[in-house]
N, C-alpha and C positions, 0 to 999 in steps of 0.2 A: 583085582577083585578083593573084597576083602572076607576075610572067612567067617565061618559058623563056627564058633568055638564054644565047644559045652564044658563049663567047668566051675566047681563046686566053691560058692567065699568061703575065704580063710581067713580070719581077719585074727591077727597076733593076740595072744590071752592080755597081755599087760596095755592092751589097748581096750577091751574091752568095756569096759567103761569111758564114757567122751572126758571126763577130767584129765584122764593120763594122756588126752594127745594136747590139750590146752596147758599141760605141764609139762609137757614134753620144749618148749620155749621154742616150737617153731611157728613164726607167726599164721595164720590162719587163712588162708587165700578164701574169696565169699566167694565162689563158685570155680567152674571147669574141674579137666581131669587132669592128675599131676602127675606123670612117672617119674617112680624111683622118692615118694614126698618121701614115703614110709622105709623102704629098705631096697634095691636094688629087684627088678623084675618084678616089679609091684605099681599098681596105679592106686591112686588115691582120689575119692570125686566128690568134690562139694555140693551144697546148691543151697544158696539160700532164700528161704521160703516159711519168713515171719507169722506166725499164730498157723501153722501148718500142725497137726497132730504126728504126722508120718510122713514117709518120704521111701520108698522103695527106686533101685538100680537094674535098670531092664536091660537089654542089648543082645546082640549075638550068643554073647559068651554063656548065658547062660537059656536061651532059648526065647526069650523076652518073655521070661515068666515074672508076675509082678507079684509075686510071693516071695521069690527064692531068696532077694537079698536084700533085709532091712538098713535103714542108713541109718547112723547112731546121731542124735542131735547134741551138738556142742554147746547148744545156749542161745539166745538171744537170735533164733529162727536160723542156725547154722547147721545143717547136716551132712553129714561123713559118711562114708564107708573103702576100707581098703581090700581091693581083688589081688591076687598072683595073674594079672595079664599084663603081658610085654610086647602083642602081637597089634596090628590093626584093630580094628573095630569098630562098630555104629554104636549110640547106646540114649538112652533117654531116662526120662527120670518119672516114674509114676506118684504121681501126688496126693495123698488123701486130701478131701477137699473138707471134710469136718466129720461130725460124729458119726454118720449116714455110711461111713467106711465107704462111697464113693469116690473111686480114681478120675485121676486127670493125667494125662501122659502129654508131659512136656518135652522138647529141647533142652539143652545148655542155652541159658543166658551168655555161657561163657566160653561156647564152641567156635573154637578154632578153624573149624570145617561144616558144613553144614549139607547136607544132600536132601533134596524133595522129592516124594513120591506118591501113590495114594495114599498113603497116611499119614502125610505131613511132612513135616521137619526133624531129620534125624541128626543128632551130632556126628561127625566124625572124628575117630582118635587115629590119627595116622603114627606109622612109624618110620617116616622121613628121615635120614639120616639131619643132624644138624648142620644148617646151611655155614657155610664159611663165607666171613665175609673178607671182601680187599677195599675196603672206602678206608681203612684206618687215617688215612691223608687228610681226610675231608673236613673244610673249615667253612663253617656258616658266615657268606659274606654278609655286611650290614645291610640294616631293613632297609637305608634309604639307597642303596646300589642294586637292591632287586627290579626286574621286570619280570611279571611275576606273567604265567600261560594256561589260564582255566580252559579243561577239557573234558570232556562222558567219556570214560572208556569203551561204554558201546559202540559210540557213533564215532570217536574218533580215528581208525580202521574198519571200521564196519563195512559192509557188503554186502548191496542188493545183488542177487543172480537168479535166476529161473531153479534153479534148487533150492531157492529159499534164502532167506538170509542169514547174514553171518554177521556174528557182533562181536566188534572189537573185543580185543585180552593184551591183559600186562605186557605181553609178550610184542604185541604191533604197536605201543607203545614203543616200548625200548629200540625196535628197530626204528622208529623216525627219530630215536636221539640225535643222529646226525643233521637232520634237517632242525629243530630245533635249538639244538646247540650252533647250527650255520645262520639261523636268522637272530642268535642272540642273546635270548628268554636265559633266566637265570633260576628261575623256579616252575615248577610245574605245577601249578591248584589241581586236584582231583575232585572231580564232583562225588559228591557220596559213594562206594561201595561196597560200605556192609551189605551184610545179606540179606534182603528182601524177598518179597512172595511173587511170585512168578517170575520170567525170564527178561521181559522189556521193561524198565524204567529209567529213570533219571537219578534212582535214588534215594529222593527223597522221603521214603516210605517206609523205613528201616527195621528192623526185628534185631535180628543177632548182630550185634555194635563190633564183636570181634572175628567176624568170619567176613572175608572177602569174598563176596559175589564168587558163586563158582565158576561159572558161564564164560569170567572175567581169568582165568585161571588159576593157578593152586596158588598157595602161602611161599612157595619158592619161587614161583615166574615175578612174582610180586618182589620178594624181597631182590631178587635176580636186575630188575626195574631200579629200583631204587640204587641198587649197588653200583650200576653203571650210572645211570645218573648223574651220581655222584663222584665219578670217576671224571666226568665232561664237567663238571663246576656246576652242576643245575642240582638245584634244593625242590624236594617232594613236599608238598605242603596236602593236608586229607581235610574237606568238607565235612564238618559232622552235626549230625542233624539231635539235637537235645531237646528239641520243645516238644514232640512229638514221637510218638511210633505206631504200628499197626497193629491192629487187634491178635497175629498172632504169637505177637511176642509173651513169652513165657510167666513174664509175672503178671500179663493181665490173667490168663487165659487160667492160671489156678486160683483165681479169686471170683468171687460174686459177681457177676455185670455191673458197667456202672448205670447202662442204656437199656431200658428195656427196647421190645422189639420198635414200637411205637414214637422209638426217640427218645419215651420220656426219661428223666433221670431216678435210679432205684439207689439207695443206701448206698454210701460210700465205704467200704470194707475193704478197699486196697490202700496197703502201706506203700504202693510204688506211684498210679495213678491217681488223678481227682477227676470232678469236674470240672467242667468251662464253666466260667464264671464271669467270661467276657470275652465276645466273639472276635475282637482283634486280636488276641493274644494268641489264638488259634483259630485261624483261618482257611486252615490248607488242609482240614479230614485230618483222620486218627486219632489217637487219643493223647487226649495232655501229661503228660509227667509231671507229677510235684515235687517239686524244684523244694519246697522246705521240710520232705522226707531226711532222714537221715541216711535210708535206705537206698533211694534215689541217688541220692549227693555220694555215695559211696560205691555204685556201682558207675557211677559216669567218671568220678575221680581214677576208675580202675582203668577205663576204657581208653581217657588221653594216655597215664603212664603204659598201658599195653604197646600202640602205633608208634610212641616213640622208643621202647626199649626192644620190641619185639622183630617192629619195620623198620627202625633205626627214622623214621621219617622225620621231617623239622620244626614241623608246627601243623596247626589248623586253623580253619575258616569255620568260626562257629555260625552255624544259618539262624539266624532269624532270634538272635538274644533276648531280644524286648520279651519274647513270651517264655523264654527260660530264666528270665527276671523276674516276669509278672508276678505281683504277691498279693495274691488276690485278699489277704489279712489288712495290710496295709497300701492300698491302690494309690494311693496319693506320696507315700515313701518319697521324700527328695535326694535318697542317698543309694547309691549300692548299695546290697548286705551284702559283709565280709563274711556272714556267715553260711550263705545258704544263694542259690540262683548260680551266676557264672563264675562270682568272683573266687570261691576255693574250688571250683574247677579250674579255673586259669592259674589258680594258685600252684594244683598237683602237678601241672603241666609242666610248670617255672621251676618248681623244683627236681622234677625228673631231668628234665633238661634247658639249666640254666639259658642257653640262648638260642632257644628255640623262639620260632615266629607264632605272635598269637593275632589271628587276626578278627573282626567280628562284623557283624551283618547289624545295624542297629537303626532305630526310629521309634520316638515316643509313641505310646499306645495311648488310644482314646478312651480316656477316663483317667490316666494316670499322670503324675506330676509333670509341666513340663522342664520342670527342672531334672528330671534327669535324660542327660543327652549324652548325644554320639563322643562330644568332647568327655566330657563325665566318665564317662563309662572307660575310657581311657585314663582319664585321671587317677580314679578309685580303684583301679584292678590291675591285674597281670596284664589286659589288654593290651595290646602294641599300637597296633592300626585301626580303623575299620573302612568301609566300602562308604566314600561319599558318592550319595545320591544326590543332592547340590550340583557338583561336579559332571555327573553324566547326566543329568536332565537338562539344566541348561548348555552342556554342551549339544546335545543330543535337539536341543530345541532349535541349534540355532542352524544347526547341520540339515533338519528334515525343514526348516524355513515353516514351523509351524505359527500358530497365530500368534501376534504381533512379536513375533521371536527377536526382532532388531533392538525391543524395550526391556531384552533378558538383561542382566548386570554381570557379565560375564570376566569383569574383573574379581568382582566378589566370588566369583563361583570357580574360578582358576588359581586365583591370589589368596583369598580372602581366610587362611585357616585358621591363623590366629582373631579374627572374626567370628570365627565360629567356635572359639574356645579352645583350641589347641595348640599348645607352644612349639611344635616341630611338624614339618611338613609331612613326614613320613608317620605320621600317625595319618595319616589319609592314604587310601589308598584308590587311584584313579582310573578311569575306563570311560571308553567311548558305549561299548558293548557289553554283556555278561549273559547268562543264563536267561537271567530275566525278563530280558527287554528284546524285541525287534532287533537284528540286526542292519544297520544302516543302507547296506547294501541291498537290503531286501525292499524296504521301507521306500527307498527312493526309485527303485523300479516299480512297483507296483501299486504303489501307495501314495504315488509323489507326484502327478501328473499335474502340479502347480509350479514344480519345479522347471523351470527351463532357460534358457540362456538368449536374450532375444538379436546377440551381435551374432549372424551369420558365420563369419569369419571364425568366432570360439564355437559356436552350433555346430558345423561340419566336425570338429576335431574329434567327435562323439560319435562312434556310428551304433552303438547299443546303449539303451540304458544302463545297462550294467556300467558302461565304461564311462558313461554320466555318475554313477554310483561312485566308483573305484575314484573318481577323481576326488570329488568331495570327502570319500573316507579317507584320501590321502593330507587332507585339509587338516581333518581331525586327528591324524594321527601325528601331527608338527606340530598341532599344540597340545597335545599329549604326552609327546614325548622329551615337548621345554619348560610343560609349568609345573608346578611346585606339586609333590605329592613322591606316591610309589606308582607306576605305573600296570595295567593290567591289560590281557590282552583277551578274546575270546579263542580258542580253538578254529583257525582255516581265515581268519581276518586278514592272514598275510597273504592271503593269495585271492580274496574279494569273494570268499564263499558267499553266497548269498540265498543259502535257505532261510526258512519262514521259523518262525518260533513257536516249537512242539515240544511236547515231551516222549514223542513218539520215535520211534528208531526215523533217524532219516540222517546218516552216515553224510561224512565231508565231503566232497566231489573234489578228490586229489587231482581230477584229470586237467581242475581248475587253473595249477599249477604249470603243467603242460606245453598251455597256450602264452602266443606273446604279450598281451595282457597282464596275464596272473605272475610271468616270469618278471617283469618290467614293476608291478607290484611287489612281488615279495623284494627286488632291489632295493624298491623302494623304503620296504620296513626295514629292511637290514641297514642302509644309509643311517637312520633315525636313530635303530637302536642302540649303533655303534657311538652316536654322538653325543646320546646319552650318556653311556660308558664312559667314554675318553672325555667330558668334558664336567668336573666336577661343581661347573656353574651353575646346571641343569640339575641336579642332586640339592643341592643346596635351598635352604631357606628363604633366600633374600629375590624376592621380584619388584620390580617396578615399572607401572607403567604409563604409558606415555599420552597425555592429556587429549585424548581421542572422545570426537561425538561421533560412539558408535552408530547410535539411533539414527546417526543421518548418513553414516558414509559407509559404517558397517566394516569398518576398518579397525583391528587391533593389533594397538605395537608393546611391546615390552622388552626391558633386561635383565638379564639376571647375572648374578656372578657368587664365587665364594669366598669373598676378603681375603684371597692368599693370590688375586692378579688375575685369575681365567674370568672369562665375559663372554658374555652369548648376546645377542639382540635377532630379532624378532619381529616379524611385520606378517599380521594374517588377513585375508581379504576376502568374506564369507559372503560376499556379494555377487551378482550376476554378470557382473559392467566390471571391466577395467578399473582400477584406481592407481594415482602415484601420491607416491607419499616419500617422507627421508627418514630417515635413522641416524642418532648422533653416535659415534665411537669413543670409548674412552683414550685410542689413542689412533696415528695416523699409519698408514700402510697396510701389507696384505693383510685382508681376509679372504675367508672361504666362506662361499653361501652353498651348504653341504647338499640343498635339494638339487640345483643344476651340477653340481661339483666345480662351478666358474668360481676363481680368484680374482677376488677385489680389491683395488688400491683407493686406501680410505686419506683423502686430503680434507683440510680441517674440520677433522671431528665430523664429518659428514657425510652422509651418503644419501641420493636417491635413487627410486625404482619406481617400476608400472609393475603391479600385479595385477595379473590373469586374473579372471573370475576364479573363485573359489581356491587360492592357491596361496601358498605362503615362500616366505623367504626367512630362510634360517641362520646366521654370521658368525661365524668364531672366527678367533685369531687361527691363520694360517699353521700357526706350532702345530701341530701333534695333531692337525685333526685326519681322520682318516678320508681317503681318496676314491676310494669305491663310488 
């Protein structure tokens, strides 16, 4: 519980005036509460709240009276005030809104902890002992050795029961490290969970950028999370969502609307948000942030350096760039700004921590240059990677046998990155599945009743749809796991989850895993992942492939290697009917085809097979590949 503390501000005489704390040479934090900025058993609390006249400090401690304790302004819309509080506490910040001495009682922008109740969003200031951490070991492996494991913390332990449900926390995370560290995954993507407004979502909907979902558990289960983690070799990676947030975030809600009730748009009088000025660029509800704020640009700069010094995490997936881009001054722009949009966000990021992952979500917007692109965007900034849709659409096209799916060019959409403007593979990052899209498994039981196998003999091998599904997703996941990119995985893929695509709680069905199905699947991802791992061929650059008329036989071969001698070859066969086909070797004797775990002895430079409907064959050299 945290207590009612009545107690009277005392703020130092030689502070008194705001000059003496900006002379004082400690640099200026734009918002949250500091213990100890000022002198030991003391809090200090910012907020900043540009062309504001006033700023009053409410909370427990002094009764949440919005007189008691004026904040002194430091300048250029920065407000201060120093309490004698060392204990817990709730606290909010009351806001003159202009002349009319009318309040507004906000949150911390910059709350660490956040609690809801009928009256909102209250900050929390805990007094946690400081967490200790043991990762000191922990070395960020390179971008192109990740298999990277996007998961909701709601749904990924979560729990339907006649008492209600129960939604995942940090905490049921960390206990499946074992199971994710045994199938492989080397990083963990987190969907969003700053703190948002009510209890179920995705995330996507964000308010307070530094408070982790509470639902989700405290700032210690979290760091707790990460420290083990990192104990097992897997790197945390945080979703963060910049083009947007909800109306009850702090710096709309002490400004003039932008919306009247009607929709229509009234005067733009916030230094944080604008309007839409183009519906692509914001699509998905709430309100836009302007990205060529200075204001803006300085609190999001605070937000990446907070996760990485505070959660020790490794990088982020910024959602949906193009509209954290957009510049609605100049729409036609061919270049990044270095100044303003992602690129000195990614910048603060690179600098807090030189080799952290930055990853990014991107797509030209309609109206704007298309010169500036996914490759671009990588070019001109911090950016590392980003999420090719190329990639999972035509693979995705050719998996669900959608309309004329055989005439996709799925060498360009596997191979093709330097096609698509990027000079290293690992600036792509690849996925059958994500958030966004249907999962396969679901898509092809319910959705798919075109799909079917017309040889008896392969027909019976299937006695459920699903296990029609799990084959095919196994399809996809051999050549996922050998063509050129970072690979990415969704949450429960390894054991052929096969819910629908919601933003609603609807938790992983572990019991999926269980059965001898799901068990014989997750072997099957773990085979893959390992062979990716141990085989630097598969990491590597260099693909080529093999003069295939897809269009007619629906057969695709390729190699890959890494000019230091290792070689992978590759034969997938996304077809209904049987096919044989050969594979040339760069040299003769054992291989290992890693899907059966059968050794192959390769006599000149050749080899042939019959592939199964929908199945592939995977070939390294016998050396070092692993036998599972």
């Amino acid at each position: 519980m945290l207590p009612n503390v009545a107690l009277l501000p005392q703020i130092d005489a030689d502070f008194a005036d705001p000059r003496d704390l900006i002379r004082s040479g400690k640099p200026l934090p734009r918002g949250g509460a500091h213990r100890d900025f000022r002198r030991r058993g003391a809090t200090t609390f910012f907020l900043t709240a540009p062309l504001k006249p006033a700023v009053h400090l409410v909370g427990d401690f002094n009764n949440w009276d919005p007189a008691a304790i004026p904040m002194h302004h430091a300048g250029d819309g920065l407000f201060w005030v120093t309490v004698p509080l060392a204990g817990p506490t709730r606290y909010k910040f009351a806001v003159t809104r202009d002349e009319t001495g009318e309040q507004t009682w906000v949150a911390d922008p910059y709350a660490r902890e956040i609690v809801w109740d009928a009256w909102g969003p209250k900050s929390v200031l805990a007094d946690d002992p400081p967490y200790v951490w043991r990762d000191q070991g922990w070395r960020r492996p390179p971008l192109r050795d990740l298999t990277i494991y996007e998961l909701c913390v709601r749904d990924f332990t979560g729990q339907r029961s006649i008492w209600g449900d129960q939604f995942g926390t940090f905490a049921g995370i960390q206990a499946k490290l074992d199971h994710l560290q045994s199938l492989g995954v080397n990083v963990i993507e987190l969907m969003p969970i700053s703190e948002f407004p009510g209890d179920s979502s995705w995330g996507y909907n964000p308010v307070f950028y530094m408070a982790p979902k509470w639902l989700y558990g405290r700032p210690a289960e979290l760091k707790a999370l990460v420290d083990a983690a990192h104990r097992r070799g897997i790197a945390l990676i945080l979703d963060l969502v910049f083009n947007h947030a909800w109306a009850d975030h702090p710096y709309y809600r002490i400004y003039p609307p932008l919306f009247g009730p009607d929709g229509k748009m009234l005067p733009d009088q916030n230094p944080f948000f604008h309007h839409h000025t183009n519906g692509h660029a914001n699509s998905w509800g709430g309100l836009d942030w302007d990205h060529h704020s200075a204001y803006t640009l300085a609190y999001m700069q605070d937000v990446v350096r907070f996760w990485l010094e505070e959660y020790h995490f490794d990088g982020f997936r910024f959602d949906w760039v193009g509209g954290v881009e957009f510049d609605p001054w100049r729409p036609y722009r061919e270049r990044f700004d270095p100044h303003y949009g992602i690129a000195p966000i990614a910048r603060a990021a690179r600098e807090a921590a030189p080799d952290c992952y930055l990853i990014g979500e991107y797509w030209p917007i309609v109206g704007t240059s298309h010169a500036k692109t996914a490759a671009g965007l990588v070019r001109e900034t911090e950016i590392d990677a980003v999420w090719s849709d190329v990639y999972h659409h035509t693979l995705e096209n050719c998996l669900l046998q959608t309309w004329q799916w055989e005439c996709q060019d799925l060498p360009r959409a596997l191979g093709g990155f330097r096609g698509q403007g990027f000079t290293r593979a690992d600036q792509v990052i690849t996925y059958m599945v994500s958030h966004d899209e249907r999962r396969p498994e679901h898509e092809i039981q319910f959705w798919g009743e075109h799909i079917q196998l017309p040889d008896p003999e392969y027909a019976t091998a299937f006695r459920t749809r699903w296990e029609l599904a799990m084959q095919k997703a196994r399809l996809g996941l051999a050549v996922l796991m050998t063509s050129p990119g970072v690979p990415m995985l969704y949450a429960g893929q390894e054991f052929g989850e096969d819910s629908p695509r919601t933003i609603d709680f609807w938790p992983l069905d572990w019991t999926k895993l269980a059965t001898p199905q799901g068990r014989e699947h997750f072997a099957f991802y773990q085979r893959l992942l390992r062979l990716r791992r141990d085989h630097p061929a598969l990491r590597s650059d260099f693909i080529e492939f093999y003069g295939d008329d897809f269009q007619r036989f629906k057969v695709l071969r390729y190699k890959r290697w890494d000019g230091k001698g290792d070689v992978a070859v590759v034969a997938a066969n996304f077809d209904c009917v049987p096919h044989k086909t050969g594979l040339g070797f760069p040299h003769d004797g054992p291989w290992r085809e890693t899907i059966s775990g059968m050794q192959v002895m390769v006599q000149g430079h050749w080899g042939e097979f019959t592939l199964a409907p929908w199945s592939a064959v995977v070939l390294a050299s016998a050396d070092g590949l692993p036998q599972g």
